[in-house]
N, C-alpha and C positions, 0 to 999 in steps of 0.2 A: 406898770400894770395897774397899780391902784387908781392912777390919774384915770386912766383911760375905762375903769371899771365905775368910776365917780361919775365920769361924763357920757358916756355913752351904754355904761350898762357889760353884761356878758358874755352876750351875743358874738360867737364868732362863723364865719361864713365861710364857707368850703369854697375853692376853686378847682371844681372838677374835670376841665372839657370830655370828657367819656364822648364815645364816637357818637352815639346813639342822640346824646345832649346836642352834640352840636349839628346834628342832622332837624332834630327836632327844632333849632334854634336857626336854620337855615342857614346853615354855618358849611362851608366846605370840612374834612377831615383829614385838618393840613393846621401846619403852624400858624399860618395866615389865620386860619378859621377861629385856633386857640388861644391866639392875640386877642384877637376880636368878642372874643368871648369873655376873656380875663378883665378887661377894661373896661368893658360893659358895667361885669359884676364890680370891681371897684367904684365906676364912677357911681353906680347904686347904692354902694356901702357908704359913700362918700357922706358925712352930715347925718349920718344916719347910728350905723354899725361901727363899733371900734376896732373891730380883729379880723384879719381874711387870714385862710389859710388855704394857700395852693400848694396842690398834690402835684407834688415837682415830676411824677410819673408819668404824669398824662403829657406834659412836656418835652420831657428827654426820648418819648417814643418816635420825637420828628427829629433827632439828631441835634447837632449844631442851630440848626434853625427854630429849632423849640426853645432850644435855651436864650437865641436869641428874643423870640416872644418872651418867655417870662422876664428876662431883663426888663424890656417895656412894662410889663404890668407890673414889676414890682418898684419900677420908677414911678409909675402912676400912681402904688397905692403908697409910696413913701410921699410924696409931693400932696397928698389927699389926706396926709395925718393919720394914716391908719396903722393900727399896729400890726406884725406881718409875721405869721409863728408858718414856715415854710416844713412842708412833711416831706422827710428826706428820708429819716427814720435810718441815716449813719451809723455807722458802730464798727469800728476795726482800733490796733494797738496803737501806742505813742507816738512816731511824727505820723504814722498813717492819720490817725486820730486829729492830730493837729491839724492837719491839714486841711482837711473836712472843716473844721472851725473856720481856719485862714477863709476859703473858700467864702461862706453864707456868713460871719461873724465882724470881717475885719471891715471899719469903715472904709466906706469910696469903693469896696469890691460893688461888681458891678450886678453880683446874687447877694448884695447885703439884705437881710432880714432882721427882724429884734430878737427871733429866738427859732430853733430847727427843733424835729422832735429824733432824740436818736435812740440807739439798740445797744443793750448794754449784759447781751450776752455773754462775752469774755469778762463780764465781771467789770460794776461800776468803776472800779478802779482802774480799769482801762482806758477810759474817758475824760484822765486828771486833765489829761492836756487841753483838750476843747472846754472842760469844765472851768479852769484857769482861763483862756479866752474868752469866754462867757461873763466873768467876772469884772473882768480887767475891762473888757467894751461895755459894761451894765448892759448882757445881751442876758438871755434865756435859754434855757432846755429844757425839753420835758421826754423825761426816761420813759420807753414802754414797762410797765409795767402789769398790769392785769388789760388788754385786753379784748375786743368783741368778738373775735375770731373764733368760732369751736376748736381748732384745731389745736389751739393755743393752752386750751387749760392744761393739758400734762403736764406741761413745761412748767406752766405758771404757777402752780397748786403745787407742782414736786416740793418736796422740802429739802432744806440746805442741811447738808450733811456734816460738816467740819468747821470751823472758825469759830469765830466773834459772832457768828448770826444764826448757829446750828440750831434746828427744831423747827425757824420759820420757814415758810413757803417764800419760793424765787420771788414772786409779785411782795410779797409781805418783806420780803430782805429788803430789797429796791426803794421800796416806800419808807422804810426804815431809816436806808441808807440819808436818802433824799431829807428828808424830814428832818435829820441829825445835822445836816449841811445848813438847811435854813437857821437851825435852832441858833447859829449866831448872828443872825439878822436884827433888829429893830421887833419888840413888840409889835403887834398890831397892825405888822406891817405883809404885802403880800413877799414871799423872797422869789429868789433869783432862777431855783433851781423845781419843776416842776417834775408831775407823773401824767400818765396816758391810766384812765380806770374809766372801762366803759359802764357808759350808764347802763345799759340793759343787762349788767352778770349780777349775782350773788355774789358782791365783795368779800361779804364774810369767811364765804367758801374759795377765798382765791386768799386768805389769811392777814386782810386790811380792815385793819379798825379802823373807823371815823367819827365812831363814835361822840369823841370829845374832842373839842379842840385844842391845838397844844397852846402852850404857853407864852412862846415865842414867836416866831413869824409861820403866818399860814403858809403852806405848798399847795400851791398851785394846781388845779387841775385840769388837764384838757380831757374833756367827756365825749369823745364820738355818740353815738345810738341815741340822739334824739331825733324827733321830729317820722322820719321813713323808716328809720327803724326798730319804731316803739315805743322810745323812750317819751314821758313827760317832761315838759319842761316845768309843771306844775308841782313835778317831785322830786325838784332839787334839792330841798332839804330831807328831805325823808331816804332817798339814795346816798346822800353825802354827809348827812352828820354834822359833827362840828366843823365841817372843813368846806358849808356849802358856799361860804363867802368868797372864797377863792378860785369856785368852777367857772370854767370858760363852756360855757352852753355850745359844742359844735353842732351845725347842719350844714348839709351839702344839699342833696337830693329834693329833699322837703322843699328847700327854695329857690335851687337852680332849675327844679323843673317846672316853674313860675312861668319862665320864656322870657326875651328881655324886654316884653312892655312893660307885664305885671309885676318884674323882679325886687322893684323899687319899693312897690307898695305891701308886697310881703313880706320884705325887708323890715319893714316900718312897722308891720301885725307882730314881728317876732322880736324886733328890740323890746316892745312893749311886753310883752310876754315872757322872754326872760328877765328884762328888769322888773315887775311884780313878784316873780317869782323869787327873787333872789331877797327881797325887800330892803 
C-alpha cells in the first residue's frame, strides 16, 4: 500500500453498479450491464487512481452470472496494476472464516483481491484464521469498526464489558485491537491490517483516538463519506489526526455518477484532490 500511495496517491474508487447507475449509464440491469460497467470504471482508474473498490453486492444480486462479471473486472483491474480492497464485509468462526479468506485472499483464486473489508462481530479473534491468510499472502483487511450507518452507533459506542479491553467502546476495542497487530510491523511503514472509520461521524464519540500517531506502523484506514456524502477531502487531516497518512479517501457516487464519458476526467479532479490533501 505504501508503493501504490507514493505513486498514485489515496484515492480509492467505489464500484457500485446500483440499478439506477446503470440505467443512467445506459447500461441494461443485468450482469452484462454490470460487467460493462466495472471495466469501464477500471479502465478510467487505469494510469490514473490506485485502488477500486467493488461492492461485491451489487454483483451476487445477478447470481452465478455476477460473479462471473466481477471475475472479469477484477482480471481487468489486476492486469491494470490496480490495487483491489473488495467489500465483502465477511465475518463468521474458524474454517468458516478461513474459507472466506481461501475464497478472495488465496493467489490464482479467480475472486483474488489485495485486501476484503470484513465484520468482526463474534469478536476479532474470530478472524485468526483469514487474519493468518492475510499475512501469509501480504493480503489486507480492514475490520468495520466505526461506521456511517445511523443504525450502527449503539453497537459501536456500547462499551466492552469483561476482558483485556473492558471500559472501551466496540469501535475503540477493534481499533485497539488492530493497531496492537500492526504495532509489529516496520516503523514508518503502512501495515497489513486496516479499520473502516467513516469520515462524516464524531470518532471521538465512537471512542477512537487519532489524535497522535503511533510509533510503530500506521493502520490503515478505509474512509467511506466522502465526496456525496459530505465529507471533505480537504479534511483529512483534521478528521484523522495522526493517522491521516494512512487514509484511503473512498468515493463511489460523487464519481460514478460522472457517466462513463466524464468518468476519466473526474477521476483525474479527485486523484489531485486527495493527493494535496494528504500532502
Amino acid at each position: 500500500m505504501d508503493a501504490v500511495f507514493s505513486a498514485r496517491g489515496p484515492l480509492c474508487v467505489g464500484i457500485d453498479p446500483h440499478a439506477w447507475l446503470l440505467t443512467d449509464w445506459g447500461l441494461p440491469d443485468s450482469a452484462a450491464g454490470a460487467e460493462s460497467f466495472g471495466r469501464t470504471v477500471v479502465e478510467a482508474c487505469a494510469g490514473q487512481a490506485g485502488i477500486v473498490k467493488p461492492q461485491v453486492a451489487f454483483y451476487e444480486r445477478f447470481g452465478s452470472a455476477g460473479y462471473a462479471a466481477l471475475e472479469r473486472v477484477l482480471a481487468d483491474a489486476r492486469a491494470a496494476g490496480l490495487l483491489v480492497i473488495a467489500d465483502v464485509k465477511r465475518g463468521d468462526l474458524g474454517t468458516s472464516a478461513e474459507a472466506y479468506g481461501q475464497a478472495w485472499l488465496s493467489g490464482g483464486s479467480p475472486l483474488e483481491v489485495d485486501a476484503i473489508t470484513v465484520n468482526a462481530y463474534m469478536g476479532v479473534g474470530s478472524l485468526a484464521a483469514v487474519i493468518g491468510q492475510a499475512e501469509r499472502e501480504s493480503k489486507g483487511l480492514f475490520l468495520l469498526a466505526a461506521t456511517s450507518n445511523p443504525e450502527a452507533e449503539a453497537i459501536q459506542q456500547a462499551v466492552v464489558a469483561g476482558g483485556g479491553q473492558a471500559g472501551l467502546t466496540v469501535a475503540g476495542a477493534i481499533f485497539q485491537d488492530v493497531a496492537a497487530r500492526n504495532a509489529e510491523h516496520p516503523a514508518h511503514t503502512i501495515g497489513s491490517l486496516g479499520v473502516v472509520l467513516g469520515a462524516t461521524l464524531d470518532l471521538a464519540a465512537f471512542g477512537v483516538d487519532l489524535a497522535v500517531a503511533p510509533a510503530r506502523a500506521i493502520t490503515p484506514i478505509l474512509a467511506p463519506g466522502f465526496g456525496h456524502q459530505g465529507a471533505k477531502v480537504a479534511d483529512v487531516r483534521n478528521l484523522y489526526g495522526g493517522y491521516a497518512q494512512g487514509v484511503i479517501v473512498s468515493e463511489s457516487r460523487s464519481v460514478l455518477s460522472a457517466g462513463p464519458r466524464r468518468i476519466a476526467e473526474t477521476i483525474a479532479r479527485r486523484v489531485l484532490e486527495a493527493g494535496a490533501a494528504r500532502g
